[in-house]
MMTF fields as JSON, N, C-alpha, C and O atoms, coordinates in Angstrom:
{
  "mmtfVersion": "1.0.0",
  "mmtfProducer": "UNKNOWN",
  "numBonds": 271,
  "numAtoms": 272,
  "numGroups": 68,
  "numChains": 1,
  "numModels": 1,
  "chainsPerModel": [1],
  "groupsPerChain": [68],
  "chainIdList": ["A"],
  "bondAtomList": [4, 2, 8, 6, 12, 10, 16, 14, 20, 18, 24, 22, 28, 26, 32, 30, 36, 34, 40, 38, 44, 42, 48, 46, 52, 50, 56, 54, 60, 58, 64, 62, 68, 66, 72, 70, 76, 74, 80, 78, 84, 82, 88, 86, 92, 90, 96, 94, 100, 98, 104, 102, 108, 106, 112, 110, 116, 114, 120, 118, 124, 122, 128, 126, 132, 130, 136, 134, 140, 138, 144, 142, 148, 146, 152, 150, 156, 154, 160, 158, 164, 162, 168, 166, 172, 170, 176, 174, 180, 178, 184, 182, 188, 186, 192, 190, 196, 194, 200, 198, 204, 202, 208, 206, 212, 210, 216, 214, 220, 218, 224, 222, 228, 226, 232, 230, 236, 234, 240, 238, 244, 242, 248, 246, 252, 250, 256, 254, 260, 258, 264, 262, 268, 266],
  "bondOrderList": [1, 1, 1, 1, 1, 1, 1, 1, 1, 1, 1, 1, 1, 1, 1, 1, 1, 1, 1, 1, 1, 1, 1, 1, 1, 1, 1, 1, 1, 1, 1, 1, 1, 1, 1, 1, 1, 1, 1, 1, 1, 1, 1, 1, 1, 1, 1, 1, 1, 1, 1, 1, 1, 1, 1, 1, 1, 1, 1, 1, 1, 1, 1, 1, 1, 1, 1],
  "groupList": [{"groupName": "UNK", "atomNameList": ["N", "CA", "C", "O"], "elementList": ["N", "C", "C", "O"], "formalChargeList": [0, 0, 0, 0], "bondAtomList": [1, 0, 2, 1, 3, 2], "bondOrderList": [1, 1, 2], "singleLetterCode": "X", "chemCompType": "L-PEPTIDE LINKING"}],
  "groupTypeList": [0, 0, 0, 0, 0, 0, 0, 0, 0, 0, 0, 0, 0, 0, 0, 0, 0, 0, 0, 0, 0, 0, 0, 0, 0, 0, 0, 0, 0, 0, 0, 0, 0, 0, 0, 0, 0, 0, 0, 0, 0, 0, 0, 0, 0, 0, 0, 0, 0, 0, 0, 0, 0, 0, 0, 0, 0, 0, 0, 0, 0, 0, 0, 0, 0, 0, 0, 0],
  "groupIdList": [1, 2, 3, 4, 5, 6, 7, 8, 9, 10, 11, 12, 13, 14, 15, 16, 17, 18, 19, 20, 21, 22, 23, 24, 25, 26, 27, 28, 29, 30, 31, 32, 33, 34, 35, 36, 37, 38, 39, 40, 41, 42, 43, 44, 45, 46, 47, 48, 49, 50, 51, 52, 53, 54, 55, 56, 57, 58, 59, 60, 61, 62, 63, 64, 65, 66, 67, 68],
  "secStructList": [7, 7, 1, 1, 6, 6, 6, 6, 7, 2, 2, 2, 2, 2, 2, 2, 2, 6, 1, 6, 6, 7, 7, 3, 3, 7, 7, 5, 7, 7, 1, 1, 7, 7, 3, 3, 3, 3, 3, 7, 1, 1, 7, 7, 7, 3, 3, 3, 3, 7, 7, 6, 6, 2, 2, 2, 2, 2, 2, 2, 2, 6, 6, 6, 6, 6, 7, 7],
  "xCoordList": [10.856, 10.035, 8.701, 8.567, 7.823, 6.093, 6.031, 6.863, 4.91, 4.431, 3.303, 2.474, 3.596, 2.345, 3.4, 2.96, 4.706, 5.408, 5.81, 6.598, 5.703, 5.747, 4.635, 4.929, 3.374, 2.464, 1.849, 1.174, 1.894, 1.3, 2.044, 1.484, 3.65, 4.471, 4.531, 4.622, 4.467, 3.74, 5.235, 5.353, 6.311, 7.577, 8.369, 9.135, 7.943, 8.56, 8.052, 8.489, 6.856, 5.545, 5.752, 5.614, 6.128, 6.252, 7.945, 8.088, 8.814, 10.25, 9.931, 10.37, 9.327, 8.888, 8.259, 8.693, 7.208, 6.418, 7.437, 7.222, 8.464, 9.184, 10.605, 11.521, 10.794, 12.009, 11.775, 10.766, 13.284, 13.318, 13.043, 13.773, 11.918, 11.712, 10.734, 10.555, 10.166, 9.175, 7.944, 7.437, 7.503, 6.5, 4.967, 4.491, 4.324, 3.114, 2.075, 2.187, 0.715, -0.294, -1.396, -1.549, -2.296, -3.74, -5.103, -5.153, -5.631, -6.225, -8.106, -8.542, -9.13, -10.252, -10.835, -10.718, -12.296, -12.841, -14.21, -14.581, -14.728, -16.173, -16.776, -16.229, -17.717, -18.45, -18.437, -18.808, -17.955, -17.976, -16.272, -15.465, -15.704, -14.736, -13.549, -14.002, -12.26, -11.228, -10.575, -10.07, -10.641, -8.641, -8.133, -8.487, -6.706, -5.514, -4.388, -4.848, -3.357, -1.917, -1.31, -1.577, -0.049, 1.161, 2.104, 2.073, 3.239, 3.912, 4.521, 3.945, 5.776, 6.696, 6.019, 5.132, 6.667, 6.2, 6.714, 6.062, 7.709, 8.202, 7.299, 6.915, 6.826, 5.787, 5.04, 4.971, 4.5, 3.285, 3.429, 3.113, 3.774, 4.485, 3.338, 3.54, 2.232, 1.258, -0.208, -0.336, -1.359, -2.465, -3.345, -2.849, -4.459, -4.695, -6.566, -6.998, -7.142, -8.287, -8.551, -8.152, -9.408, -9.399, -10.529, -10.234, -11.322, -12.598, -12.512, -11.719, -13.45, -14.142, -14.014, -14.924, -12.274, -12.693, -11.467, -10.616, -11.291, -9.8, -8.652, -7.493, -9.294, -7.828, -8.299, -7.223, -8.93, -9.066, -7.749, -7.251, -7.54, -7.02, -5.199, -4.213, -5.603, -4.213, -3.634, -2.683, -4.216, -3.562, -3.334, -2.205, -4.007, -3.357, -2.221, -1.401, -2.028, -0.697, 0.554, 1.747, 0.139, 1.433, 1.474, 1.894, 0.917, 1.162, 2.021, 2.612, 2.0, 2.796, 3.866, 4.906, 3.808, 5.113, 6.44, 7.614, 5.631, 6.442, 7.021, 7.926, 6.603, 6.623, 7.493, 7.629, 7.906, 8.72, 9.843, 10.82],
  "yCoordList": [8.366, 9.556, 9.16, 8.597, 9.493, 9.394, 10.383, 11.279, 10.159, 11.218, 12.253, 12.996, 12.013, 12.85, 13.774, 14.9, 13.854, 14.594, 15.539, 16.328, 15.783, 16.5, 17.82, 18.929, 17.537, 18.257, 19.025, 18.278, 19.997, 21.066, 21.131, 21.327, 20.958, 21.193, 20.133, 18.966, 20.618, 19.844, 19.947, 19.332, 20.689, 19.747, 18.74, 17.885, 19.085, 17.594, 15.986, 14.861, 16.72, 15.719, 14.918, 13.698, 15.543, 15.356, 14.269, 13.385, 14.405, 14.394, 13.163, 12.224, 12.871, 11.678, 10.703, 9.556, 10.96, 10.223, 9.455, 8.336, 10.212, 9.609, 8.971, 8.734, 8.73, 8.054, 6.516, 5.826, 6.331, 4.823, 3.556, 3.401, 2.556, 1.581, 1.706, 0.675, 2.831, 3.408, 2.534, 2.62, 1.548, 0.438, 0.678, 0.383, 1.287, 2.013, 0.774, -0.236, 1.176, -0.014, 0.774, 1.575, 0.822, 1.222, -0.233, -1.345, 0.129, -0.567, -0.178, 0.74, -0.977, -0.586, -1.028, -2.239, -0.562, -1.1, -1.611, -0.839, -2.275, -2.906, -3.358, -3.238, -3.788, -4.695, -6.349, -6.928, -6.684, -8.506, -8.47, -9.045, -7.981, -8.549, -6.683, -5.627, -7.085, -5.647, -6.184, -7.303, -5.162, -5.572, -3.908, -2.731, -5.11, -4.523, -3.999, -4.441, -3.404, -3.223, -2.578, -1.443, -3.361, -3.228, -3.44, -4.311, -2.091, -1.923, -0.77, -0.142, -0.116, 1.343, 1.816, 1.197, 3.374, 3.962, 3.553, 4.092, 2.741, 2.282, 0.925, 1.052, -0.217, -0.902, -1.47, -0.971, -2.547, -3.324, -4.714, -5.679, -4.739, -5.939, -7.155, -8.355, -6.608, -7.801, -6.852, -5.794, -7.678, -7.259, -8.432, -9.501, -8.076, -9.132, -8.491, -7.414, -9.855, -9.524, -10.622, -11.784, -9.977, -11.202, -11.028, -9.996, -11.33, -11.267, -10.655, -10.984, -9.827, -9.493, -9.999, -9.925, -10.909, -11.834, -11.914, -11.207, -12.914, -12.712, -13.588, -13.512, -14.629, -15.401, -14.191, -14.291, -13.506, -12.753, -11.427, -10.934, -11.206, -10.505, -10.834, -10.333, -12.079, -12.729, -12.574, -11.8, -13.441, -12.938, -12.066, -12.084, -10.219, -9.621, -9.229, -8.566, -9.658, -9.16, -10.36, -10.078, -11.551, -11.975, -12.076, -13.037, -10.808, -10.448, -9.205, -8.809, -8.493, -7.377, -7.715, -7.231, -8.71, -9.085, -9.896, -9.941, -10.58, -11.167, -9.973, -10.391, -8.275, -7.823, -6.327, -5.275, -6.726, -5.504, -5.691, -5.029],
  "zCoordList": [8.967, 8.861, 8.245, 7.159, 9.002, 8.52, 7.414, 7.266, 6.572, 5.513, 6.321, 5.794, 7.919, 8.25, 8.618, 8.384, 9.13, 9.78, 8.625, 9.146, 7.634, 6.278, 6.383, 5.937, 7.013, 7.16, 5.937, 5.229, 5.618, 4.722, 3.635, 2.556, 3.714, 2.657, 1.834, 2.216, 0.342, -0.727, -1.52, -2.58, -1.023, -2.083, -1.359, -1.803, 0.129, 1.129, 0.818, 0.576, 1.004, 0.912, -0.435, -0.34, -1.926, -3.172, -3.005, -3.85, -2.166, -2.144, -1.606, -2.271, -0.647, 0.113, -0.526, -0.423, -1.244, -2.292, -3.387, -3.854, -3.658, -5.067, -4.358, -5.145, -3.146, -2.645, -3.469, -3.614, -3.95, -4.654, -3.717, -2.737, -4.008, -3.727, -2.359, -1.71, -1.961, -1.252, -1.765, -2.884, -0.583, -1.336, -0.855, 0.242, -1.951, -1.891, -1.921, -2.615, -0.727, -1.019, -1.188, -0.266, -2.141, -2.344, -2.044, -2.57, -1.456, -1.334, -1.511, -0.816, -2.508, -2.815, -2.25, -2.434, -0.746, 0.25, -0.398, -1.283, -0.278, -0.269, 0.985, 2.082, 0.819, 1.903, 2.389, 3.41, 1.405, 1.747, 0.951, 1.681, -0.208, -0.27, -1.08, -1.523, -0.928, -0.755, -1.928, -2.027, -2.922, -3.76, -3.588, -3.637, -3.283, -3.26, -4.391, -5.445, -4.656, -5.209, -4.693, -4.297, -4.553, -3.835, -5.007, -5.877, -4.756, -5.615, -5.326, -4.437, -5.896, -5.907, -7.103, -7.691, -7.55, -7.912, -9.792, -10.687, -10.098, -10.964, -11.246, -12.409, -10.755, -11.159, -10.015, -8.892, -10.412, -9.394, -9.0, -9.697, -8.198, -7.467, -7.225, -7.41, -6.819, -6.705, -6.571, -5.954, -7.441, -6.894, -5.938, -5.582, -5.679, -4.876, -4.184, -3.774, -4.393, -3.678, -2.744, -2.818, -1.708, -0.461, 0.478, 1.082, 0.801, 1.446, 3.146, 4.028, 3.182, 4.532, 5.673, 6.498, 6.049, 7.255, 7.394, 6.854, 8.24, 8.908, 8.542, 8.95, 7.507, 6.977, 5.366, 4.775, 4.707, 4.358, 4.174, 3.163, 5.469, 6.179, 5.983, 5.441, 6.871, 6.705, 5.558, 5.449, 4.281, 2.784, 2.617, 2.128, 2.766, 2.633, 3.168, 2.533, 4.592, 5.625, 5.103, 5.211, 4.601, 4.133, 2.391, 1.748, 1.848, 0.4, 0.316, -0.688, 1.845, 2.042, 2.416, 1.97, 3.403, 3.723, 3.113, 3.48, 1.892, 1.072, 0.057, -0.666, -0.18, -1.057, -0.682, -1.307, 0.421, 1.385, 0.836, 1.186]
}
């Protein structure tokens, strides 16, 4: 189940958000370089910054994948 299929309702939406081990990524955009944290809602599994490009990129896709 997507968090979009929840739609409008904000105690589904809330129910969904707090499922255990639900692995949340925020990520802060810039222009030349991004940080990341990846982590559940209990702690933070990894942060991580990585530049504007495509092995850039890569680090982040295998910082997620090691962290699933």
């Amino acid at each position: 189940m997507r968090l979009k299929d929840y739609g409008r309702n904000q105690k589904k939406r809330k129910e969904y958000i707090q499922q255990n081990g639900l692995l949340l990524v925020g990520v802060d955009v810039s222009k030349a370089k991004h940080d990341a944290c990846i982590g559940t809602l209990d702690s933070v599994r990894c942060r991580i910054g990585f530049k504007n490009a495509r092995a850039g990129f890569k680090r982040f896709e295998d910082a997620i994948r090691k962290n699933i």
